[in-house]
N, C-alpha and C positions, 0 to 999 in steps of 0.2 A: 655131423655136429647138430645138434640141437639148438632149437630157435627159441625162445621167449618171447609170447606176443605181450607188448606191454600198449597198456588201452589210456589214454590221458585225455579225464576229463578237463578243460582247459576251461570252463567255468567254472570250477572249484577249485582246480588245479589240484589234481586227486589222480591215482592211478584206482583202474576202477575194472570189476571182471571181464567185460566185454562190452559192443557196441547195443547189447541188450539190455544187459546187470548192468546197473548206477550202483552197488556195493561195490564198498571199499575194499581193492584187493593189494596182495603181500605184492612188495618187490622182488627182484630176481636176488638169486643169493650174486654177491660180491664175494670171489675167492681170487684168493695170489693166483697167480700162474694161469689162470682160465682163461680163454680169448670168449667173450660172452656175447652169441649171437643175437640177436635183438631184432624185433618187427616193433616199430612204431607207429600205432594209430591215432589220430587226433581227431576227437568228438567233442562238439557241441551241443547247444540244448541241451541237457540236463532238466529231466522229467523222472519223475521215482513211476508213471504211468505209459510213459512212450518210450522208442529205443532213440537213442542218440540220430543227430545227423552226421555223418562224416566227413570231415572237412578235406577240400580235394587239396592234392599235394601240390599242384601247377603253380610255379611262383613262388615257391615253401621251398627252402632248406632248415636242417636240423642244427644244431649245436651240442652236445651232451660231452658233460665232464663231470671228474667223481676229484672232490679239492676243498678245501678252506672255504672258510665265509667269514669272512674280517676285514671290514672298514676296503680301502682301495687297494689293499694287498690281494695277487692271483697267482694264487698256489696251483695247482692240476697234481695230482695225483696219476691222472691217465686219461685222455679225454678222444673222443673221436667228430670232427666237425665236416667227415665226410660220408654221406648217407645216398643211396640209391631210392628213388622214387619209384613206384608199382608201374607199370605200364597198365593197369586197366585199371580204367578213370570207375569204374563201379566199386574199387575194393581198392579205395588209398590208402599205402601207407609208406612208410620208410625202412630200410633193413641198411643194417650195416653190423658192425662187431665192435666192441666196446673192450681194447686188451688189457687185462690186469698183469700181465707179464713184465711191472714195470720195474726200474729203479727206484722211483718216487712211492713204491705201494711197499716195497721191501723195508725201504726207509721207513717210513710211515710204521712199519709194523715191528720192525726191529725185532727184541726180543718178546715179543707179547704174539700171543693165539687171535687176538684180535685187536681194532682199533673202527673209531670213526670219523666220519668224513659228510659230503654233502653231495649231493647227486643234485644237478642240476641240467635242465632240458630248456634251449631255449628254441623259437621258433622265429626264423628269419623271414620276413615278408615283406617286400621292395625295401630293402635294407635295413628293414625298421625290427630290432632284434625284442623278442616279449618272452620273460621266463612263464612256461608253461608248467612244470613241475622243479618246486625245491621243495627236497625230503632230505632229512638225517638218514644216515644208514650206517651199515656194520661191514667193514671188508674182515674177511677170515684168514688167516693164515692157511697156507696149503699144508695137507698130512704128508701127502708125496710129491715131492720136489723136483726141478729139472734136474739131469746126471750132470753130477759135478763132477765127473772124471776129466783132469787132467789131458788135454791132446799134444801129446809128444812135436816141440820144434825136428824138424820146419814141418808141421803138418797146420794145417789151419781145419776149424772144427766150420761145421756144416748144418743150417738150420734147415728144417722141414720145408718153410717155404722157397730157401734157395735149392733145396732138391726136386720139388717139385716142377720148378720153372725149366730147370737144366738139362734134363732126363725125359726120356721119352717113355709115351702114357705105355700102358700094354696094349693098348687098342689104339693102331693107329692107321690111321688114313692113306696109301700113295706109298712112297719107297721108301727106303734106308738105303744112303751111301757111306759106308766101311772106309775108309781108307788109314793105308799105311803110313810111315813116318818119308817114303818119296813120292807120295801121291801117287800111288796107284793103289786100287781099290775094285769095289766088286757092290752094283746098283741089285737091292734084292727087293722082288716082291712077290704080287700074285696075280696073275693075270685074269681076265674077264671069268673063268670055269672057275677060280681057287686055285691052281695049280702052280707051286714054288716057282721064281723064278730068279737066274741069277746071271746079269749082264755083267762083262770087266767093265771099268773105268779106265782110263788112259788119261795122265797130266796132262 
């Protein structure tokens, strides 16, 4: 999956090319159905002659929602208000994924190729919440769609992430135990050379 570094100047409140470039840069595209990975950087100072300083994330949680801007109504669209901080305090920033897969972005677009909405970035600091970035933007309609085929009762349909979690990787670590419907089964692996191996199990 592909990442998106997005750079916020937070003195202008400006998404901006990098902690180098003070130019104004595009947003990431907004599409139906994308889960859109995201790096979060937050830069201060703004100088068109020096590079940013970057602000350390210790104490920092994120906020980011794509929604409404109207009076004390809070619409979301799709929002994600959980973010992972860098572990090396020299290169802060925040990652997490932003999913347009929603009900509310479907709705929102209905029958139209596009629609608008409000991207808003806030930045949590001892509870005290500050929007860093509000921009208008354009979510798109997707070209290609999830499979809407029908899954035959009683089957229940299967998403990627619950297959991921349930199923074992190809590359795996230690043994695999088999068992049958009376519990007995057969512990297989490979021992210390590589070489197959396969112990019974007993209930």
């Amino acid at each position: 999956m592909s990442t998106h570094n997005l750079y916020i100047d937070i003195d202008r409140g400006e998404a901006v090319r990098s902690a180098a470039n003070s130019s104004i840069a595009s947003l990431p595209p907004f599409v139906q159905g994308d889960s859109l990975a995201l790096k979060i950087w937050i830069l201060t100072g703004y100088s068109q002659l020096a590079a940013y300083d970057r602000v350390p994330v210790a104490g920092i949680t994120l906020q980011v929602a794509l929604g409404t801007k109207v009076g004390n109504a809070a619409t979301y669209y799709t929002q994600q208000f959980t973010w992972t901080a860098s572990a090396d305090l020299g290169s802060p920033y925040f990652s997490g994924t932003l999913p347009m897969a929603t009900n509310e972005i479907d709705t929102l677009l209905g029958g139209d190729s596009s629609a608008s909405a409000w991207l808003e970035i806030k930045m949590i600091q001892s509870a005290v919440p500050v929007t860093i970035l509000s921009k208008q933007v354009i979510i798109q309609a997707a070209v290609i769609k999830p499979d809407t085929n029908t899954v035959p009762a009683p089957l229940t349909p299967l998403s990627a992430e619950a297959a991921n979690a349930s199923f074992i990787p190809r590359v795996h670590t230690g043994y695999w135990d088999l068992m049958n419907a009376n519990g007995k089964g057969i512990r297989i692996y490979c021992d210390e050379d590589g070489a197959f191996r396969s112990d019974p199990i007993e209930p």
